[in-house]
C-alpha positions, 0 to 999 in steps of 0.5 A: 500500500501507499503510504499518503501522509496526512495533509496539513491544513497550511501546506500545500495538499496531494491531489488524489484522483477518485477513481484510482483511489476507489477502483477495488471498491464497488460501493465505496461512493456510498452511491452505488447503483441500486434499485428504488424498492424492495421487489416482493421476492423472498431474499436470495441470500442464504442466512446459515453459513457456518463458521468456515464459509464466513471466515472465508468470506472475511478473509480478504478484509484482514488488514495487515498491521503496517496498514493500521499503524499508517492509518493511526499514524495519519499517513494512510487512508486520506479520507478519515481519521480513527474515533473510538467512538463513531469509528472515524470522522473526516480530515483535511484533504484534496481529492479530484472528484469535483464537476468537471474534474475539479479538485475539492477542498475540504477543510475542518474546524477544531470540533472536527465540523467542516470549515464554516465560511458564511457569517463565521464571525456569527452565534450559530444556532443551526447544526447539522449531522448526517452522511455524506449528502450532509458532509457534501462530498465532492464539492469544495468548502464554500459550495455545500448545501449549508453555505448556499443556505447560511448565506442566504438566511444571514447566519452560519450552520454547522455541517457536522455530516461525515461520509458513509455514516449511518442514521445511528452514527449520526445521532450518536455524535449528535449527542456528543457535538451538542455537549460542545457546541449546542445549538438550538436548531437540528437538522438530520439528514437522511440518505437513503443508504443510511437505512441499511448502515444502521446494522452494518457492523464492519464497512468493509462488508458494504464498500468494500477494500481500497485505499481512500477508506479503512472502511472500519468497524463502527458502532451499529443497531440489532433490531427484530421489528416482529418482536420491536427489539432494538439494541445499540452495539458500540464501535466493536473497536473502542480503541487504538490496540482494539483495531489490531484485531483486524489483522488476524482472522480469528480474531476478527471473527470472534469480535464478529461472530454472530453479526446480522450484517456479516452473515447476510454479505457471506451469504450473498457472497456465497450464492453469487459464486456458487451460481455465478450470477446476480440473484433477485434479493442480491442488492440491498434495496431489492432484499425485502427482509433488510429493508423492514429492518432497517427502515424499522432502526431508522424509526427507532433512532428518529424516536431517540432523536425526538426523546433527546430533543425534547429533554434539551429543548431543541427542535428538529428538522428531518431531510430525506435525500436520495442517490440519483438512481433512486429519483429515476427509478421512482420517476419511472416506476412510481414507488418508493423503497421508504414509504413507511417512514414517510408514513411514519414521520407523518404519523408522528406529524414531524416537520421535514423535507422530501428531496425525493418527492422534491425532485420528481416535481420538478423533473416533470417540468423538463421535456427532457429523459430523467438521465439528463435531468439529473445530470444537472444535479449529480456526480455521484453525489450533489453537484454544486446545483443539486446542493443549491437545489437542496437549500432552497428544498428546505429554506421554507420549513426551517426558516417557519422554525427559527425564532426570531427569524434569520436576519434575512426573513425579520421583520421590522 
């Protein structure tokens, strides 16, 4: 492996090309190209491996030591650093994965937030957490959705959103940033992979070997929505010497055994090789079971979120936002995979805001193929123009929500 040094907020940075860096991942843009809903087929992945078969399927995620001793060391893995807790959190860096091939800065405040540019020198009231259409991935500093919208409403926003979180890792630092650096206004934002993260115990599982991301072991959810059990499992490394337990096989197995995630990727492994083809169920949206459950973790963690805001005061406002796939496939099939959560948030008459429903509206408008209207808007992930878009999505609700207004809707 390469080793990439850390870069220095004052020096002048690397550039890393995207794709070079993720060629040996198939979903480490956390973006991947996946169905809009469950297909009512049963699951094709078998659930009872035994030991052997899952160790097997573990094997090529062990990680050697040198390559954990760079990542500790902040001389590998340029997209993160370790946290005991949430399992990484971002650092600074340059990466060549912008429109039009333009690099990316990304920059990071002492609370590990992302550098705040609008109205800095301002009290902020408004924090956000989330994944990394909260994070803005692939657009540099000055061009995420919180920018375009603090510059707009005449007040900063703290963007606390971190690439290939899950909903739960997002409401645990949630609860931890809000110790530090309180605000009164949350907004969550909700992508719609983040649903299956939730029960994702080791990030290999899902995005796979390469050299941008660890993919570490992160703190995680077991649920069983027949019998509304709901459990919180810490990072399965809390600390430094824990994550050289990734080195070795069995021990990696015994810190795993018995995982929901781990026996649901071995197995999908397992019937893709024995049968050589993609099955109905092989795909994370199209896999019915998974789907209830983690849909089910996500409303779980929203009633968290409320119970934590009403102790502290706080109000919430949610953001549901969507890979492009996931609109054009809605567009032309007229379902969505998460409708009982939207049935859910309106149950619970929870403010938020449907990106999803946003999107369709106004992809009607263009006479043009849904693939060229969401050109205009994605990369991957948000373009400049698909993170304005989301502002201006959520501007109205939440500026019904502040009290007093921002400076910009006062009234004299």
């Amino acid at each position: 492996m390469s080793q990439l040094r850390r870069p220095d907020a004052n020096a002048v940075q690397p550039v890393f090309d995207r794709r070079t860096l993720l060629a040996r991942s198939a979903g480490a843009l956390a973006v991947g190209l996946a169905s809009c809903g469950p297909i009512k087929v049963q699951a094709a992945a078998r659930t009872d491996l035994d030991a052997s078969r899952l160790r097997n399927y573990l094997r090529p995620f062990i990680h050697k030591r040198e390559e954990i001793d760079a990542w500790l060391a902040g001389k590998a893995y340029p997209f993160c650093k370790y946290d005991p807790e949430l399992g990484y959190l971002h650092i600074d860096r340059d990466f060549k994965e912008g429109v039009d091939g333009a690099i990316c800065s990304y920059r990071y405040d002492k609370w590990n937030a992302r550098r705040t540019i609008a109205y800095a020198d301002k009290p902020c009231r408004i924090n956000t957490y989330g994944n990394s259409f909260t994070s803005c991935e692939q657009v540099s500093d000055g061009e995420t959705w919180q920018e375009y919208l603090a510059a707009h409403l005449g007040e900063p926003i703290r963007n606390f959103g971190i690439g290939g979180y899950s909903v739960y890792q997002a409401y645990l630092r949630m609860k931890r940033e809000e110790q530090r650096v309180p605000a009164k206004y949350i907004i969550v934002n909700i992508f719609d992979h983040d649903h299956y993260r939730n029960l994702l115990s080791w990030q290999r599982f899902r995005f796979g070997v390469n050299n941008k991301s660890p993919c570490p072991p992160v703190p995680h959810v077991k649920v069983d929505p027949d019998k509304g059990t709901f459990v919180e499992v810490p990072n399965p490394c809390p600390t430094n010497e824990s994550l050289y337990r990734l080195c070795d096989l069995e021990e990696a197995y015994a810190a795993l055994e018995g995982d929901y995630s781990l026996q649901l990727y071995a197995a999908r492994d397992w019937d893709k090789n024995q049968r050589a083809k993609t099955l109905p169920g092989s795909d994370d949206f199209d896999d019915v079971d998974y789907t209830r459950r983690a849909l089910y973790a996500t409303t779980r963690i929203v009633d968290k979120i409320e119970e934590y805001a009403a102790r502290e005061k706080k109000q919430v406002l949610y953001v549901l936002s969507y890979a492009a796939e996931r609109i054009k496939r809605t567009v032309k099939e007229g379902r969505r995979f998460d409708q009982s959560l939207v049935d859910f948030l309106d149950h619970r008459k929870l403010p938020y805001v449907d990106l999803l429903s946003a999107h369709v509206a106004e992809s009607k408008q263009f006479s043009g193929d849904i693939d060229a209207y969401l050109a205009r808007y994605f990369i991957g992930h948000y373009n400049p123009l698909g993170n304005f878009f989301c502002a201006h999505a959520l501007k109205d609700k939440l500026v019904k929500m502040l009290a007093p207004p921002p400076p910009a809707y006062a009234t004299k």
